[in-house]
C-alpha positions, 0 to 999 in steps of 0.5 A, a space after each residue: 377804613 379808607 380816607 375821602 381823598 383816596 377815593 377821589 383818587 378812585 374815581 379818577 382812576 376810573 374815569 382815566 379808563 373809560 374807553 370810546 365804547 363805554 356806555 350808559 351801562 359803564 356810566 351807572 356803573 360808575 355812578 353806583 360805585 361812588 355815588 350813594 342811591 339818594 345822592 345830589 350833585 350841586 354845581 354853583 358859578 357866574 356866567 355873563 348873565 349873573 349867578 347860576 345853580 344847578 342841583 341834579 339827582 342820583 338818576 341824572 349823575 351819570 349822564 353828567 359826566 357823559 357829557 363832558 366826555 362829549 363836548 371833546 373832553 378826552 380826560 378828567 380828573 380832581 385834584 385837592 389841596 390842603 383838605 378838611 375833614 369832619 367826621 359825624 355819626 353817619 357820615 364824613 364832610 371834605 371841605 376842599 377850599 383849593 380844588 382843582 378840576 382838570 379836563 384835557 381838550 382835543 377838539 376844537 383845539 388841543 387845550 388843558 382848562 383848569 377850573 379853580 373853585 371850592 369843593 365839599 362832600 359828604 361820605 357815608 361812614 361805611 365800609 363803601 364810602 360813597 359821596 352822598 352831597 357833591 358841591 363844586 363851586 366855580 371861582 375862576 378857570 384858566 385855558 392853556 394852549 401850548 407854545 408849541 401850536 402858537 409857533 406852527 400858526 405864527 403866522 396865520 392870523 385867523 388860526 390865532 384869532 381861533 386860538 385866542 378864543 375861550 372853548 369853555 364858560 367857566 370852564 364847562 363845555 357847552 354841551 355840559 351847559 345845556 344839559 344842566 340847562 335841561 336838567 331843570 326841566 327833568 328833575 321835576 319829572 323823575 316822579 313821572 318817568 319812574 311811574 311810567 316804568 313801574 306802571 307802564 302807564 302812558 305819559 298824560 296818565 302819568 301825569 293825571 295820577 301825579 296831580 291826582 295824588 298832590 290835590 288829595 295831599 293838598 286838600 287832605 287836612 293834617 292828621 290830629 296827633 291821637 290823645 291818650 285818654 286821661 283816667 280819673 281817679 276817685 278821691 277817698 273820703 275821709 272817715 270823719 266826713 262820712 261820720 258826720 255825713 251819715 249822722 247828719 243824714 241820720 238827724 235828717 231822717 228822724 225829723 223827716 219821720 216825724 214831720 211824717 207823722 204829725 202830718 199823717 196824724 193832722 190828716 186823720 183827725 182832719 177827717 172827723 170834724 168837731 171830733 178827733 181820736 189820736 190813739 197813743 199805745 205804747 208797751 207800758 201800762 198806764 196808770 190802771 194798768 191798760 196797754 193802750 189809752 187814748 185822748 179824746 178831744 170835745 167839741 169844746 176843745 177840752 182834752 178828755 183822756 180815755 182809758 
């Protein structure tokens, strides 16, 4: 495993090689060697108009460095002092609070900007230890003319004056600030560009479909997280409440059975006025020996048993 500082010192080497032909072939190809795919860089300063920052995406990377390249910049490199490292399960944190980035001017003029600020990333811990966060937070910057060009234009004033002026802002060209300016505007429409080439779709139909698809993610309500169905169980009852229940429904089907008949016996004798017959027959002998005898009852409400 290769330590984070040692690829910084990649990287430098890299950029040192670029020629004048490299194109944005050369740039992806560099982005991709030390930049992860969902990679973020971050660059935090103060110009006259107050506090700025500004965060681009993998995509836009590569055209970052570019443009240094542009505003006369004819090397670039990082230098890191007394570095901290912090591994993690899945990545590795560098936190460099002395980080020096050095870029060598040759128009307008022959100057070497040294840009001091704080610089941490985040590797991923794997065998190609490429930067997934890139933070570079600007304190301070310091332009150096060399002596030598002082003594050629001693004695002109306005090559003086010229030399007396800042080439930079913060130590950034202003095509490096422009484009971050315009990043502003392009990193919100990476959903559209990316649309556009997969789907070949022309740019207002791109972006109708964009807003299409944010309303129905607005509108759309929060999917209820499903609930498992709760299984009841049956409670066993216990041996001697289905005793006492059984009886006591025995008790209740006794005396409903004899209300029954009592009632059914007070409608038959109900039929006859004046005179009823219950017949009462029953397996054992009366008093003459008879199976069956019955009780009748007189008009004067005296009992008369028959045999």
């Amino acid at each position: 495993m290769v330590q984070p500082e040692y690829r910084i010192y990649e990287m430098n080497k890299r950029l040192q090689s670029r020629t004048e032909d490299s194109d944005n072939l050369w740039w992806d190809a560099f982005a991709t060697e030390f930049f992860e795919d969902d990679a973020t860089l971050t660059l935090s300063f103060c110009l006259e108009d107050g506090p700025k920052r500004y965060t681009i995406g993998r995509t836009l990377i590569p055209r970052y460095f570019s443009t240094v390249f542009e505003g006369g910049v004819t090397d670039l490199y990082y230098i890191l002092k007394h570095s901290k490292e912090s591994y993690h399960n899945s990545s590795i944190t560098v936190d460099c609070d002395q980080c020096t980035m050095v870029t060598q001017h040759g128009k307008p003029m022959f100057t070497k900007v040294c840009t001091e600020g704080r610089l941490i990333l985040e590797f991923t811990f794997d065998d190609l230890m490429r930067i997934k966060t890139w933070h570079f937070t600007i304190r301070q910057y310091r332009e150096l003319v060399p002596r030598s060009i002082l003594a050629m234009h001693a004695q002109d004033p306005q090559v003086l004056d010229q030399l007396s002026k800042n080439i930079t802002r913060m130590g950034l060209t202003n095509f490096t600030l422009n484009y971050l300016r315009l990043c502003v505007i392009l990193e919100p429409m990476q959903e559209l560009m990316s649309r556009h080439k997969t789907y070949n779709l022309s740019p207002r139909d791109c972006l109708k479909t964009c807003l299409f698809q944010k309303w129905q993610r607005m509108v759309a309500p929060p999917a209820e997280p499903t609930r498992q169905p709760t299984t009841k169980r049956r409670k066993r009852k216990n041996s001697t409440s289905s005793t006492s229940n059984s009886s006591a429904g025995n008790n209740a089907n006794s005396t409903g059975s004899k209300k029954k008949t009592t009632a059914a016996n007070l409608s038959l004798s109900s039929q006859v006025p004046g005179l009823g017959a219950i017949p009462n027959c029953s397996l054992n002998p009366g008093r003459d020996g008879d199976l069956c005898h019955s009780t009748a009852v007189t008009p004067s409400g005296q009992f008369k048993e028959k045999h």
